[in-house]
Backbone bond lengths (Angstrom), bond angles and torsions (degrees), N, CA, C in turn:
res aa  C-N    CA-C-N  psi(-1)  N-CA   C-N-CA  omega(-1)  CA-C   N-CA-C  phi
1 X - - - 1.446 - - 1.539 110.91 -
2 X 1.295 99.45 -34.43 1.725 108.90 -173.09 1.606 98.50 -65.01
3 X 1.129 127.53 -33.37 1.534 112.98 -151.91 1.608 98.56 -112.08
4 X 1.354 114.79 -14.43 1.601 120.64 146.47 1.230 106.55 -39.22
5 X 1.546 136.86 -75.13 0.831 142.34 -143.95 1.810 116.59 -82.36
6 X 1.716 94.04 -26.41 1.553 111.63 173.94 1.707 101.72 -64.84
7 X 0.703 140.39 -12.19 1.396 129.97 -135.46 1.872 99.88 -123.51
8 X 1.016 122.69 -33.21 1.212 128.82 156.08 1.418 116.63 -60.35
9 X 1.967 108.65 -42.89 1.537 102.07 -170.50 1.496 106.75 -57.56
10 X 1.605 114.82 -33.11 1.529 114.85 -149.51 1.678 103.17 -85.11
11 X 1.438 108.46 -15.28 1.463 112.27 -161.54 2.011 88.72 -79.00
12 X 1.742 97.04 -33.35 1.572 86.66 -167.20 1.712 104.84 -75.09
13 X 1.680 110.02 -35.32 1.571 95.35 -170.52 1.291 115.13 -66.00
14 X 1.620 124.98 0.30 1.272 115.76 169.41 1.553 126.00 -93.95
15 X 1.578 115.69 -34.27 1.430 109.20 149.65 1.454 104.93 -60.01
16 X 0.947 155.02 -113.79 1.942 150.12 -142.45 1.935 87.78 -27.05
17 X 0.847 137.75 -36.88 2.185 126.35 176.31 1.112 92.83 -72.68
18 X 1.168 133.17 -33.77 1.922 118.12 -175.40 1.382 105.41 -74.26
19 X 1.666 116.31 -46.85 1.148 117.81 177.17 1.416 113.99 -70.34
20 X 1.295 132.62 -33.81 1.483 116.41 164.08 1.329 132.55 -55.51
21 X 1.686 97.61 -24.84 1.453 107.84 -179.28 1.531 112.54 -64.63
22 X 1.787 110.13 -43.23 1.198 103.66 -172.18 1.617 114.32 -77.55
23 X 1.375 105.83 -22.79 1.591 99.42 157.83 1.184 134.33 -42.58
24 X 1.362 111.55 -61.83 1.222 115.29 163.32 1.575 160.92 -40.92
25 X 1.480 86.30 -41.43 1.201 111.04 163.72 1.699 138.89 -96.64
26 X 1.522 98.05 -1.12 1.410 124.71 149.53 1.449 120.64 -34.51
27 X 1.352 131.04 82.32 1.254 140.56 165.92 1.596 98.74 102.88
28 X 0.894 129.13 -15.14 1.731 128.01 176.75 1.363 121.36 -99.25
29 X 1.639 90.34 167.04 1.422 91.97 -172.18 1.793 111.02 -118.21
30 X 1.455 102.44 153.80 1.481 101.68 -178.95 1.245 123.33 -105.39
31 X 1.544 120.57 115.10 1.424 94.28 -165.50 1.823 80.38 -128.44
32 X 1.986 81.36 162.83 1.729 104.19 178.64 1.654 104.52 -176.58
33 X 1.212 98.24 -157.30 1.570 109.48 178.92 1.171 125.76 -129.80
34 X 1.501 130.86 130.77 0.625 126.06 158.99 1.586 167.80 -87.17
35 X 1.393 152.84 169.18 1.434 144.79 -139.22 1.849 92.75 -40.99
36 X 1.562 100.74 -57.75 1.359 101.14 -158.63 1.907 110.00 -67.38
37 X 1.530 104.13 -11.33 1.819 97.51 173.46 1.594 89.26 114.48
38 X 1.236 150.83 -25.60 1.524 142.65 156.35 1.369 108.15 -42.93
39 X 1.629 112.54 125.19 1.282 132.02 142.90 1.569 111.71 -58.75
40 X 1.597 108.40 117.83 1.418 136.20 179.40 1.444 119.21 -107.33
41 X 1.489 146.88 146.59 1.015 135.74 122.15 0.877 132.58 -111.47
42 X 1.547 137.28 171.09 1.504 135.83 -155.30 1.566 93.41 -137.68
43 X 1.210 120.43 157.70 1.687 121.42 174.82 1.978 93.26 -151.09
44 X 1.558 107.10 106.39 1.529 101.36 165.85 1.734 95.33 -92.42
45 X 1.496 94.14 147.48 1.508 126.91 161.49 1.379 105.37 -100.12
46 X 1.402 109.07 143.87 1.665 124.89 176.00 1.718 89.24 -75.00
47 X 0.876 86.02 134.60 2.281 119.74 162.80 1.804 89.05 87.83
48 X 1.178 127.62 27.88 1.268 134.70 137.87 1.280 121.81 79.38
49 X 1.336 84.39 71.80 1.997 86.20 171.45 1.464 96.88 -153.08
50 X 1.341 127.02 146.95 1.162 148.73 -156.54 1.588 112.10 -104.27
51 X 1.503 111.78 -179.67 1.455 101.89 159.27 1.688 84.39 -173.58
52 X 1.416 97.29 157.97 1.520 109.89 178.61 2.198 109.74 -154.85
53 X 1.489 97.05 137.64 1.126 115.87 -174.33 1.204 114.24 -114.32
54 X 1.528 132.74 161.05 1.469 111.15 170.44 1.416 105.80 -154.58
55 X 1.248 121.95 -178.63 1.884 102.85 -176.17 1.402 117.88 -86.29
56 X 1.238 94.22 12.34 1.879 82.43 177.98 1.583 104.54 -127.79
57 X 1.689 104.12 29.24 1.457 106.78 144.95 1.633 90.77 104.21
58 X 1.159 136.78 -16.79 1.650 127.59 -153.81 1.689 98.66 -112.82
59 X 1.369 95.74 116.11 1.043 127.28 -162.19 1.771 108.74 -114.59
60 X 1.823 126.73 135.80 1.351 129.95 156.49 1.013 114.48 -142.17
61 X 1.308 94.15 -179.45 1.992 109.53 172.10 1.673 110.06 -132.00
62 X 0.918 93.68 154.74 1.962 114.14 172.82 1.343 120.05 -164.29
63 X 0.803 99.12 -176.18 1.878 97.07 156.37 1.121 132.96 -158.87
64 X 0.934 116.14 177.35 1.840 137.53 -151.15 1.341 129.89 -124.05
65 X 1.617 123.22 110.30 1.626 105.60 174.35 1.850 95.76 -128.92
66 X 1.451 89.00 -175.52 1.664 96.10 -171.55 1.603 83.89 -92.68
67 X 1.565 99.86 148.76 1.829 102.20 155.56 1.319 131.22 -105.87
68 X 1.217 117.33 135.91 1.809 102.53 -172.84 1.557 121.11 3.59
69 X 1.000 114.23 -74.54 1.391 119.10 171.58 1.874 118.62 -27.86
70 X 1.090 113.45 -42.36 1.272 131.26 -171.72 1.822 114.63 94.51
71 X 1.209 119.48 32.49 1.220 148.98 123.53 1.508 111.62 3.88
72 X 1.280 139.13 146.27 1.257 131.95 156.30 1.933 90.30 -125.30
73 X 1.182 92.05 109.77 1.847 85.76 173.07 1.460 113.86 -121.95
74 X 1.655 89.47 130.16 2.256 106.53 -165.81 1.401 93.05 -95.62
75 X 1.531 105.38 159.79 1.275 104.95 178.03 2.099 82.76 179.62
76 X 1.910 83.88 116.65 1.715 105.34 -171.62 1.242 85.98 -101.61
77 X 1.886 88.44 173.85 1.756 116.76 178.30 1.466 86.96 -95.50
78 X 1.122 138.78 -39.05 1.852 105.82 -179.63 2.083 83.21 -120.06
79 X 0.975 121.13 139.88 1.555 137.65 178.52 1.473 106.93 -50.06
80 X 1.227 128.08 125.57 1.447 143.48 -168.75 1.781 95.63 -94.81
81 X 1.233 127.35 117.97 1.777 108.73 166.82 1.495 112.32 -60.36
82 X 0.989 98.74 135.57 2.006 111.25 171.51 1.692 94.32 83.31
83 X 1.247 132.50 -16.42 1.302 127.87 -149.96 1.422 106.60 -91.83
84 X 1.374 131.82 -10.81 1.381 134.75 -155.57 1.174 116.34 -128.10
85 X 1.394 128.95 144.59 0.797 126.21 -178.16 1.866 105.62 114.29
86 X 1.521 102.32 -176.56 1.871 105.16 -179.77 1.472 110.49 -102.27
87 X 1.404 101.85 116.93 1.820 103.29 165.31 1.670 108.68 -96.52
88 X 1.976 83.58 172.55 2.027 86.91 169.79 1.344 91.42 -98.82
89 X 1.245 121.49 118.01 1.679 129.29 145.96 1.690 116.37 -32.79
90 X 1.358 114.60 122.96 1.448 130.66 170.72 1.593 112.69 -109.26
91 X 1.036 132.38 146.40 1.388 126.76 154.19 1.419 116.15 -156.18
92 X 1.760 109.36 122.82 1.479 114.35 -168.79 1.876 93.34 -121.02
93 X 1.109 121.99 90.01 1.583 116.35 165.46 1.493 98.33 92.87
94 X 1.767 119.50 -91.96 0.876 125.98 -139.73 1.793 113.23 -140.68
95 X 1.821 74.38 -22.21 1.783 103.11 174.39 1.639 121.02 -72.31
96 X 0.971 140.34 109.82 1.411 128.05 162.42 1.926 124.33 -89.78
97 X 1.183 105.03 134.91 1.782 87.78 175.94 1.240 93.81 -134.31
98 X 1.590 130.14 140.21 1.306 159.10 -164.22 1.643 93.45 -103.72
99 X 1.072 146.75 41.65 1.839 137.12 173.57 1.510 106.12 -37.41
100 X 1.526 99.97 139.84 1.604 117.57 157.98 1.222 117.32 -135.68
101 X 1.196 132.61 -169.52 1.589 139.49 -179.63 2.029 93.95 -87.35
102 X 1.266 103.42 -35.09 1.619 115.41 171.18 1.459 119.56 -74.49
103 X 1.366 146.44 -17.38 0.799 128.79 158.27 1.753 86.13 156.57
104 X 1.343 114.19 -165.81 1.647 117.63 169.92 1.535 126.73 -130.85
105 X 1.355 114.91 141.78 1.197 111.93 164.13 1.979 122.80 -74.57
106 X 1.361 129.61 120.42 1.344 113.00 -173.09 1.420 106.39 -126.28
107 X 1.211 117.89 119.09 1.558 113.27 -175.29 1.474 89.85 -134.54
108 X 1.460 105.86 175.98 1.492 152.27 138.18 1.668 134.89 -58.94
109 X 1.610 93.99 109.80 2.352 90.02 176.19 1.591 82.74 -70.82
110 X 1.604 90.63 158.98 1.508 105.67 178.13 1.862 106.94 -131.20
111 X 1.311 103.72 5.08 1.338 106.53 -162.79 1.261 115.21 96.50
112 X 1.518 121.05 -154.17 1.279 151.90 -179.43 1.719 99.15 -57.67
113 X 1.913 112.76 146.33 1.465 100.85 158.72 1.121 123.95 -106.45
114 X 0.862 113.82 165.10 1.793 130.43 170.63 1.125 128.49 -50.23
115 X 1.555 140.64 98.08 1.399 124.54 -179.75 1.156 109.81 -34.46
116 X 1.482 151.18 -7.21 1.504 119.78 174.01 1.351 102.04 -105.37
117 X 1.399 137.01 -1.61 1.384 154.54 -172.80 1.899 83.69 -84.92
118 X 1.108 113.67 -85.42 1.601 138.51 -175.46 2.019 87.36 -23.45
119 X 1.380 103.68 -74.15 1.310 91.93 -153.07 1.582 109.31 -81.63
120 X 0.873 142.90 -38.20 1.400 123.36 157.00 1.428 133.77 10.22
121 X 1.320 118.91 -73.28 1.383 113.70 176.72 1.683 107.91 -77.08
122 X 1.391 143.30 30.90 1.510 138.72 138.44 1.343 125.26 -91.83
């Protein structure tokens, strides 16, 4: 009976992390680093399409929805390493972490983006 009852809780605390995620990331930007040591940021748009920048100028777009699970799953026009595929959304304050069975994406909200952040991926 006990694990009847577990099993709903966990299905909901993972939709309400998808939904925090998209809270969160509502008008902001995520920035961090990535596997290879490049500072990245990410900018989701509502109705799901992505964009990503990095410091050595290389820039895409794709997009992104939550999956049942509450999933955040990326998917670029040329393949990002570490970048693809479905994570579990984390969010502590200010911190975001993207988890996979492969390893994680962990960045920083930064606020608002940058018109040259913004227009990039058009």
């Amino acid at each position: 009976m006990v694990a009847l009852l577990m099993q709903p809780l966990a299905a909901s605390a993972r939709d309400s992390q998808g939904d925090r995620f998209i809270t969160a990331t509502e008008g902001n930007t995520i920035s961090g680093t990535t596997a290879a040591g490049l500072a990245y940021h990410l900018y989701f748009l509502a109705g799901g399409q992505v964009t990503y920048l990095d410091e050595t100028g290389v820039t895409d777009s794709g997009t992104w929805n939550l999956d049942p699970g509450g999933n955040v799953c990326l998917r670029w026009q040329k393949p990002i390493d570490g970048m693809e595929g479905c994570f579990q959304p984390s969010i502590s304050g200010d911190r975001v972490t993207l988890g996979s069975k492969d390893g994680s994406l962990n960045g920083t909200l930064n606020g608002n983006v940058t018109d040259r952040f913004a227009r990039h991926g058009k």
